[in-house]
VOVEX-634183 format. One record per residue (C-alpha): residue in three letters; x negated, z, y; residue number from 0. Coordinates in steps of 0.5 Angstrom, whole numbers, m for minus. Example, Ala and Ser with C-alpha at 12.3 -4.5 7.8 and 13.67 -1.06 7.14 Angstrom:
VOVEX-634183
PT  ALA  m25  16  m9  0
PT  SER  m27  14  m2  1
end
This chain:
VOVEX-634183
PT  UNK  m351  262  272  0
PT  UNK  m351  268  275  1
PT  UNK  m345  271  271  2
PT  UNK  m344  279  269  3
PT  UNK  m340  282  265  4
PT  UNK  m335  287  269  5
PT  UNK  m330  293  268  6
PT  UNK  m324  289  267  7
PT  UNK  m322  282  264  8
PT  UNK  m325  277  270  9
PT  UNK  m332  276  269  10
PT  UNK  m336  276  275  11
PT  UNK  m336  269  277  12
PT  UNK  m340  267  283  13
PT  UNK  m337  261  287  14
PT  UNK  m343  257  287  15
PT  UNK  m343  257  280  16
PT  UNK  m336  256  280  17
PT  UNK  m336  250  284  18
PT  UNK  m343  246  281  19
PT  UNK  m338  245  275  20
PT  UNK  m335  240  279  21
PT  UNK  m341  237  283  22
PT  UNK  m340  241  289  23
PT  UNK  m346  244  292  24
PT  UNK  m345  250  297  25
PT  UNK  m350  257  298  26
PT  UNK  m344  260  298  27
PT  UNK  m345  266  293  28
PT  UNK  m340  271  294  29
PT  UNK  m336  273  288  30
PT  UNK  m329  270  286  31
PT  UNK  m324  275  285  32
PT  UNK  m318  271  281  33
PT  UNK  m315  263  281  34
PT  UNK  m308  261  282  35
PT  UNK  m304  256  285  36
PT  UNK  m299  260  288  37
PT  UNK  m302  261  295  38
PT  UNK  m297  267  295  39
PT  UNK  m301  270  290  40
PT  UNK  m309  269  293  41
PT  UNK  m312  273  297  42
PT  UNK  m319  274  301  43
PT  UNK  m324  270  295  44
PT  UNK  m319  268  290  45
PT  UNK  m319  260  289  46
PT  UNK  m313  257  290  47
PT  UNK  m311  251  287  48
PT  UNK  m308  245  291  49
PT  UNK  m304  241  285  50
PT  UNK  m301  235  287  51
PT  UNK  m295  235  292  52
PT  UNK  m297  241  294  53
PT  UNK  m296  240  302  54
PT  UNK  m301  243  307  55
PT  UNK  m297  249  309  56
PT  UNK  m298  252  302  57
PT  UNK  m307  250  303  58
PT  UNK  m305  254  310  59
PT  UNK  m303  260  307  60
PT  UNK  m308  261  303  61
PT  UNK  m314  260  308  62
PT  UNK  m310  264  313  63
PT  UNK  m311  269  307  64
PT  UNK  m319  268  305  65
PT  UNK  m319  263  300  66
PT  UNK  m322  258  298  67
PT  UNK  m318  251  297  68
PT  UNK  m319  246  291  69
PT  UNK  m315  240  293  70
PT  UNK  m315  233  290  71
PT  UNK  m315  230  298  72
PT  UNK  m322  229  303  73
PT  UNK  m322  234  308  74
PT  UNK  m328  237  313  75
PT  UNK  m324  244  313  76
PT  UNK  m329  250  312  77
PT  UNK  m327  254  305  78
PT  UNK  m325  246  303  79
PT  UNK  m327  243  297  80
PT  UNK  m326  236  294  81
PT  UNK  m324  236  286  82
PT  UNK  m322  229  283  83
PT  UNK  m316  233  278  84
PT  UNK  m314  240  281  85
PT  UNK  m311  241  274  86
PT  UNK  m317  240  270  87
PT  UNK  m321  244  275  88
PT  UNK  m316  249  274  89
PT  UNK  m317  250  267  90
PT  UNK  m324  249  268  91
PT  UNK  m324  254  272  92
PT  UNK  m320  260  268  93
PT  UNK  m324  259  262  94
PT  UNK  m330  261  266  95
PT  UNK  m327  266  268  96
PT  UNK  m323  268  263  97
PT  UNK  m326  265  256  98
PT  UNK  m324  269  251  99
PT  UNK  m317  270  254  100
PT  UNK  m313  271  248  101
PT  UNK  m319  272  243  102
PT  UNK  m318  280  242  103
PT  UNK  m310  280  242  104
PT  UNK  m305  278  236  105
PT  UNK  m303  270  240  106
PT  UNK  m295  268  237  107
PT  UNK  m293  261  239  108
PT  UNK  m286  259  238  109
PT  UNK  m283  253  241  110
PT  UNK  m277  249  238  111
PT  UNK  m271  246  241  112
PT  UNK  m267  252  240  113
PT  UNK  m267  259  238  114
PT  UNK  m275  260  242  115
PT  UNK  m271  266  246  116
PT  UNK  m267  269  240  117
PT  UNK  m275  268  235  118
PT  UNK  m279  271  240  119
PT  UNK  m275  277  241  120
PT  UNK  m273  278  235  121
PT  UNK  m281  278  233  122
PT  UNK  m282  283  240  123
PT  UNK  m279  288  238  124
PT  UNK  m280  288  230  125
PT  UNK  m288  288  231  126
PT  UNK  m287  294  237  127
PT  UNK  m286  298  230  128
PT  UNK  m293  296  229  129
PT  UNK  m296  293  236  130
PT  UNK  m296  294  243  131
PT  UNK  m292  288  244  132
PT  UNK  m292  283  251  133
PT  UNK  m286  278  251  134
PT  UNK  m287  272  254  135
PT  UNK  m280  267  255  136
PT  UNK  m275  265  259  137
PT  UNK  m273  269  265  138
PT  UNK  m277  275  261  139
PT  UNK  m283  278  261  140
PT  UNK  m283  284  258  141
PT  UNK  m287  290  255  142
PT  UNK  m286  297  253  143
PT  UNK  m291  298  262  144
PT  UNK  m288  293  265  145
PT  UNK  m283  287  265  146
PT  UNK  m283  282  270  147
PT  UNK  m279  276  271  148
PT  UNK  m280  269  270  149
PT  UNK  m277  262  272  150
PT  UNK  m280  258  266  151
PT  UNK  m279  259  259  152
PT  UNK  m288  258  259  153
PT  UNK  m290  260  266  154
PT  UNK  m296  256  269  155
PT  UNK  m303  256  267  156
PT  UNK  m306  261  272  157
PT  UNK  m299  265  271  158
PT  UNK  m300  267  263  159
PT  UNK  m308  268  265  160
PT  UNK  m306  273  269  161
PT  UNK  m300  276  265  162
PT  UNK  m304  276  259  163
PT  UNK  m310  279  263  164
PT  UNK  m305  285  266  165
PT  UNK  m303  287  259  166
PT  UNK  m310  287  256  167
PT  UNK  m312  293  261  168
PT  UNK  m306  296  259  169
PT  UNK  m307  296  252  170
PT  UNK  m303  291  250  171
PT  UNK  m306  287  242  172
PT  UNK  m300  283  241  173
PT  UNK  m297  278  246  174
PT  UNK  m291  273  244  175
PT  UNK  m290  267  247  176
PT  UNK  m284  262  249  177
PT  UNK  m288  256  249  178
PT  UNK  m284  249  251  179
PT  UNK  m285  242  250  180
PT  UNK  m286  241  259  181
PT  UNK  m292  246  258  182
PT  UNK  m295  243  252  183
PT  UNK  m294  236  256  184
PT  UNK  m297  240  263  185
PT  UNK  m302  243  260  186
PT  UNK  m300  251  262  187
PT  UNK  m303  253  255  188
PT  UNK  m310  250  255  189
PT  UNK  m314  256  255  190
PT  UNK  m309  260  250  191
PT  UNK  m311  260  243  192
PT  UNK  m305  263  238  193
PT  UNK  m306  266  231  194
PT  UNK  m299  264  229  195
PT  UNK  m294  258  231  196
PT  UNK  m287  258  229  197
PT  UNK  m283  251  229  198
PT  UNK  m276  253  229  199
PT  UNK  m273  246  230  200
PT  UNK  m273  240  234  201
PT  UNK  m268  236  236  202
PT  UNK  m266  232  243  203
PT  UNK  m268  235  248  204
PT  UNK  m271  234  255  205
PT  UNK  m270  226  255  206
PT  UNK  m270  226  262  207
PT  UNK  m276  230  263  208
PT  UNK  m280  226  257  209
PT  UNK  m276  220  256  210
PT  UNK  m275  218  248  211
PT  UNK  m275  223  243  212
PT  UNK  m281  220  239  213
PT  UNK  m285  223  246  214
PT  UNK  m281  229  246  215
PT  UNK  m282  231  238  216
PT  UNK  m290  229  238  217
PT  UNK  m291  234  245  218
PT  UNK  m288  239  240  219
PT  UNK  m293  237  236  220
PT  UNK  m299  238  240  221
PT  UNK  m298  245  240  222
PT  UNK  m301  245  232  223
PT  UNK  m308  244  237  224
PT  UNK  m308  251  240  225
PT  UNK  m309  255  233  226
PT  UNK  m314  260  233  227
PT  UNK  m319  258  226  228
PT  UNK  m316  262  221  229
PT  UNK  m309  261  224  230
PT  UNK  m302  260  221  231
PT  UNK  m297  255  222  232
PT  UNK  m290  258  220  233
PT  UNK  m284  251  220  234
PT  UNK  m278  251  219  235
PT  UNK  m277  247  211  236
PT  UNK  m270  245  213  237
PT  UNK  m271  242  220  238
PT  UNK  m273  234  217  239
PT  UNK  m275  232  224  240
PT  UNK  m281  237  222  241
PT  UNK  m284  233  215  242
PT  UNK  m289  229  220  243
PT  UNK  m292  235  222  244
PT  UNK  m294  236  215  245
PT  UNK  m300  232  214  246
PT  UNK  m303  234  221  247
PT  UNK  m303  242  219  248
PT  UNK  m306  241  211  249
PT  UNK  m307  248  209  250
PT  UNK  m305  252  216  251
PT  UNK  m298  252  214  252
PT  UNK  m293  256  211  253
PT  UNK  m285  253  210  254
PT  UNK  m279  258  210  255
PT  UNK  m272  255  210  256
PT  UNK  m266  255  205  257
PT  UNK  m269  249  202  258
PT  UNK  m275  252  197  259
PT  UNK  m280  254  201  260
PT  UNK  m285  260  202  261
PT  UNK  m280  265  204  262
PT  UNK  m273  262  201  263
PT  UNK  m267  264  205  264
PT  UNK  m260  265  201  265
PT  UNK  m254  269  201  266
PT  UNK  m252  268  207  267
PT  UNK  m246  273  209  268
PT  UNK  m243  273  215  269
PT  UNK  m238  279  217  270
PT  UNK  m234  282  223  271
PT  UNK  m240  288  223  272
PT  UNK  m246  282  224  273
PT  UNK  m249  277  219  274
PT  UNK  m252  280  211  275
PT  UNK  m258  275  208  276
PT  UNK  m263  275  203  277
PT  UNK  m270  273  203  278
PT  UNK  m273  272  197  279
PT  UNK  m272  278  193  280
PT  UNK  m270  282  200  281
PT  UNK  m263  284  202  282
PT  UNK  m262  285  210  283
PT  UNK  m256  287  214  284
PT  UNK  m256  286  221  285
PT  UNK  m252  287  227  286
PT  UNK  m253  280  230  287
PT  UNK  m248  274  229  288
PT  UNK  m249  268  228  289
PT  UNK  m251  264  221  290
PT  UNK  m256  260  224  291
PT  UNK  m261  267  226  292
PT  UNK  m261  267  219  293
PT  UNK  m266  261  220  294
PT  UNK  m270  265  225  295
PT  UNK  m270  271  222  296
PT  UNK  m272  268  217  297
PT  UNK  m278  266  220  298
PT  UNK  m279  273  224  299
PT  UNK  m280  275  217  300
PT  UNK  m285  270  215  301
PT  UNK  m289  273  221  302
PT  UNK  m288  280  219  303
PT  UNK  m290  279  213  304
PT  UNK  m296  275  213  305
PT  UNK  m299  281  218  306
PT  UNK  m298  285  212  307
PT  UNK  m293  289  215  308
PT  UNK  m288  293  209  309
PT  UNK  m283  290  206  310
PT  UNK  m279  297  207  311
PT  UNK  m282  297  214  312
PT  UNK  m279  289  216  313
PT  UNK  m272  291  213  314
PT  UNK  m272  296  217  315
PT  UNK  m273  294  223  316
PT  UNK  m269  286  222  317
PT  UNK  m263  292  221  318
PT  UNK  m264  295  227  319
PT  UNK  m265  289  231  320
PT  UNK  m261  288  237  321
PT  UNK  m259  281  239  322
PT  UNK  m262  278  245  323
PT  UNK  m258  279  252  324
PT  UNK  m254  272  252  325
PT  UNK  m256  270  245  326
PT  UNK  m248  270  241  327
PT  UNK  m247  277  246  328
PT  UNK  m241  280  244  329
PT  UNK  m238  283  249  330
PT  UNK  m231  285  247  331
PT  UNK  m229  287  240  332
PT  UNK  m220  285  240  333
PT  UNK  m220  280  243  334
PT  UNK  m227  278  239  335
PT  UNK  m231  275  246  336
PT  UNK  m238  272  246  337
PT  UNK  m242  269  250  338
PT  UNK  m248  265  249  339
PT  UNK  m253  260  252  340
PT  UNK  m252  255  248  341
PT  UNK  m253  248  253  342
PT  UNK  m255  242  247  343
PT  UNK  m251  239  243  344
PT  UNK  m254  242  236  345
PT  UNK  m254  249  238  346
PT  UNK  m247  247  240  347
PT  UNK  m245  246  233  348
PT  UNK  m249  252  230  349
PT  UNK  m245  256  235  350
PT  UNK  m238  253  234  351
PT  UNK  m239  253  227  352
PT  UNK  m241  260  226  353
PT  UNK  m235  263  230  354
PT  UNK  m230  258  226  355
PT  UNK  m233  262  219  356
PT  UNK  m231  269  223  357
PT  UNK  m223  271  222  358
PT  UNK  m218  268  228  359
PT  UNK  m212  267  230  360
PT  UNK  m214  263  236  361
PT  UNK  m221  260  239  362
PT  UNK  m221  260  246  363
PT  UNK  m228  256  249  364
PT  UNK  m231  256  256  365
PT  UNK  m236  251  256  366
PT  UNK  m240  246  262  367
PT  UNK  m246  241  262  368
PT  UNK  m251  241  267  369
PT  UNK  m251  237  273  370
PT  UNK  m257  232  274  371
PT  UNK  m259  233  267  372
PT  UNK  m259  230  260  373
PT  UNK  m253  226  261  374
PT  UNK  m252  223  254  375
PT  UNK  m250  229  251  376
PT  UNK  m244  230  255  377
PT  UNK  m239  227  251  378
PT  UNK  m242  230  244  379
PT  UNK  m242  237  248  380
PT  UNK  m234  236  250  381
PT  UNK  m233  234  243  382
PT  UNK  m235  239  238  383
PT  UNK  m233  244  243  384
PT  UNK  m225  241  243  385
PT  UNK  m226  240  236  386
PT  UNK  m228  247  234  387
PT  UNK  m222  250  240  388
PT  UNK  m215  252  239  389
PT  UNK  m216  251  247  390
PT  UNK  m223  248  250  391
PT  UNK  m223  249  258  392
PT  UNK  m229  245  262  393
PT  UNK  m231  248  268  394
PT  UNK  m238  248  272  395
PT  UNK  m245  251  269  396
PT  UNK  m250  249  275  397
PT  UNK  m247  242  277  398
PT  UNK  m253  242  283  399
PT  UNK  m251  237  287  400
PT  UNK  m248  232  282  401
PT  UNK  m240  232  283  402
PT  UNK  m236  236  278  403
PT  UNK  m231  230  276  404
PT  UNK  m238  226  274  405
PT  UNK  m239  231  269  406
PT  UNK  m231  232  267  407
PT  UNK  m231  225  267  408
PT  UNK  m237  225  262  409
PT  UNK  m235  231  258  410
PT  UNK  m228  229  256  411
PT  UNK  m229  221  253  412
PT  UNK  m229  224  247  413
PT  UNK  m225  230  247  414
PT  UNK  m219  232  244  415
PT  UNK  m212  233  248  416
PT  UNK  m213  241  248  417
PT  UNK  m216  240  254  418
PT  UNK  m217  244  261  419
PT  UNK  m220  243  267  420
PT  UNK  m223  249  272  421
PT  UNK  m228  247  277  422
PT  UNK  m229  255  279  423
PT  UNK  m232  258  273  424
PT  UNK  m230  265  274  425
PT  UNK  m223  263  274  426
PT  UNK  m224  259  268  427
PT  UNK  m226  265  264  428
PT  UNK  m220  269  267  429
PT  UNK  m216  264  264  430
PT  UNK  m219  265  257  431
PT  UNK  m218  272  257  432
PT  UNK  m211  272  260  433
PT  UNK  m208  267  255  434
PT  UNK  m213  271  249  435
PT  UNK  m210  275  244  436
PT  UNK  m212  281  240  437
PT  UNK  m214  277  234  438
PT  UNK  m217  272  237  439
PT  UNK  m225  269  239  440
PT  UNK  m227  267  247  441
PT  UNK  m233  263  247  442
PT  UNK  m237  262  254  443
PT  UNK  m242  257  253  444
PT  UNK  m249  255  258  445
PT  UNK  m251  260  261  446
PT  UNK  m252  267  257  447
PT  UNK  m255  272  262  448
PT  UNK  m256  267  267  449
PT  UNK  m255  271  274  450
PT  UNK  m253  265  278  451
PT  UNK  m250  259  279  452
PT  UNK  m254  252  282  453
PT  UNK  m248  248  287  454
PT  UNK  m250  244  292  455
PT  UNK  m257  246  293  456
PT  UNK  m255  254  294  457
PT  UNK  m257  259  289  458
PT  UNK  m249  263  288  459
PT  UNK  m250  270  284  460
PT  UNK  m246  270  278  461
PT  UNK  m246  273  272  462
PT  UNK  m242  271  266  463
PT  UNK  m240  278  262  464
PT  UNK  m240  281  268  465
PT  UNK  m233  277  270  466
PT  UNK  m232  277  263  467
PT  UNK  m232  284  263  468
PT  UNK  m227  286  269  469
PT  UNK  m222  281  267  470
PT  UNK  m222  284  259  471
PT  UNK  m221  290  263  472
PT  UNK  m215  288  267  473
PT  UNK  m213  285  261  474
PT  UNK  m213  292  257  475
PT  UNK  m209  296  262  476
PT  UNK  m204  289  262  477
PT  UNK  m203  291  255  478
end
């Protein structure tokens, strides 16, 4: 095979070669310059990867850039070629081109159903104290040269290739990455090999996507199949959804939790001026809320340490973190106002039970459920939150095209009377606000730092610290 090492990442793949892995034979021996399955990101000599549903006006894009098409259907077309599986000729094909992708850099996976997003940015900008750090994770691509956005929590195969690739020319040695159970399930991460992999927790999540629990926790699972050799397993000992994972990773895992692990939590203090924890002999102070981080801190610490960094050097950085935009945000300090991206059932109970330990008069919650989206946690959603709130108001988070009554209907069956009903959600959090006092906690729950809602088939900008923000001050000149 006619391959030569070049200046960058790529290696200098010639299509002929390329396509014989797939028993095409062709003289073609121009070189390849990238693969993907975006047509809007190929150009002259890339390989374009036609993945099943992909229509005819996206391979006509391509080739009207010059690139090569590889497509599950038979056509007599010129720069045309039949493959049985675009998916596995996909993966063949970046681990040709790129087949040590992730060898040189420090890999960390972390995946969970709740607290990937807050882990992650947690461990970016600890190990930046020591790394030139790439963060992978939803909507965020982010280093100290470039930042990106994305619409998946673990963008597409070729996407991560391509990203890894873009930060390893700019010296980037350390990439940490969100990695969700549809990736797993699609295979996005198949060339990726990871030195670290944090479990933070399963629960019940994406049943509509994977249908029942068992298949959902065991997708979770596979993600242990993509350690580098001498790699670690880091898992969360409190989480008993996690004890089966333990006989598949003899010798590879490291526990932390409150239960006796590894790296053993206690002493969790909750103040007004952010969370205080102990991790074995170690005191840390935080600026961050929420007693549920302490689990993920915890196993931030865990990561830490086991890449040798010193103790001094992780209390330091854990006490100067900042907490992720939309994660247990505070945005306003009397009243004492957060929002927060929790939308399942578990990460609902964590965040009420958190802010119910906070000194109060008045809890307020704003808070939807999806439309077109895991229904059966709809009622249990509706009723933790009316549970936890002196006043609970329902209102939309990306209701999509389903009617909001549908969702109201399923969110108040188990609900208490304290309930309200606002279908627009801005005028729900300007009700909260309005009937909020100085001593008292307004949550807005779903959405986080999400800059649009879905209704309807429309993407409408919203932004919900932004409305929070104008209505806290109107509020104030009120006052």
């Amino acid at each position: 095979m006619k391959k030569e090492r070049c200046g960058s990442i790529l290696e200098k793949i010639h299509l002929n070669d390329a396509l014989a892995q797939f028993g095409i034979k062709t003289a073609d021996d121009r070189l390849i310059k990238g693969v993907h399955e975006d047509s809007r990101k190929v150009g002259e000599d890339w390989i374009f990867i036609a993945l099943p549903g992909k229509g005819e006006t996206f391979v006509f894009e391509a080739l009207e850039k010059g690139a090569i098409v590889l497509w599950e259907r038979e056509e007599q077309q010129k720069n045309v070629y039949h493959v049985k599986d675009a998916r596995f000729a996909m993966y063949r094909l970046i681990s040709l081109c790129y087949p040590d992708i992730s060898d040189d850099v420090l890999c960390i996976a972390v995946t969970g159903t709740n607290g990937k997003s807050s882990t992650a940015y947690f461990l970016y900008q600890c190990l930046s104290c020591r790394y030139s750090c790439l963060w992978i994770g939803t909507h965020h691509v982010l280093s100290d040269t470039f930042q990106e956005d994305s619409a998946n929590t673990t963008p597409s195969l070729c996407e991560l290739t391509r990203l890894i690739e873009k930060a390893k020319k700019r010296d980037v040695h350390c990439v940490i990455m969100e990695v969700s159970s549809h990736a797993i399930d699609q295979k996005r991460i198949d060339a990726i090999r990871y030195d670290y992999i944090v479990y933070t927790n399963i629960t019940s999540d994406h049943l509509d996507y994977h249908h029942c629990e068992a298949h959902y926790r065991y997708t979770k699972y596979k993600l242990r199949k993509y350690l580098k050799k001498n790699g670690r397993i880091i898992v969360n000992h409190d989480d008993p959804h996690l004890r089966s994972l333990y006989p598949l990773i003899q010798g590879q895992c490291v526990t932390y939790g409150r239960n006796m692990a590894h790296f053993h939590l206690h002493d969790i203090e909750e103040r007004r001026s952010g969370l205080c924890f102990a991790v074995d002999d170690q005191m840390y102070h935080t600026h961050i809320y929420g007693a549920f981080q302490a689990m993920n801190l915890t196993a931030v610490i865990a990561v830490c340490s086991l890449i040798k960094m010193e103790k001094n050097q992780i209390r330091q950085c854990i006490e100067n973190l900042l907490p992720l935009s939309g994660r247990m945000q505070k945005i306003w300090q009397d009243p004492l106002v957060f929002i927060d991206y929790a939308h399942t059932a578990s990460a609902c109970m964590a965040l009420f039970n958190t802010v119910r330990r906070l000194p109060h008069d008045k809890i307020i919650t704003v808070i939807g459920c999806g439309g077109e989206r895991d229904e059966q946690k709809r009622s249990v959603m509706g009723r933790l939150a009316s549970e936890a709130s002196t006043l609970c108001i329902f209102t939309s988070d990306n209701p999509r095209s389903e009617s909001l009554h549908r969702i109201f209907d399923m969110m108040r069956q188990e609900a208490g009377s304290n309930i309200m009903f606002f279908e627009d959600r801005a005028h729900a959090v300007k009700f909260a606000v309005k009937n909020s006092g100085n001593n008292d906690i307004i949550l807005i729950v779903g959405k986080g730092d999400e800059q649009e809602q879905l209704i309807a088939g429309r993407r409408i900008p919203f932004n919900d610290a932004e409305v929070l923000c104008r209505a806290l001050k109107e509020r104030e000149e009120l006052v």
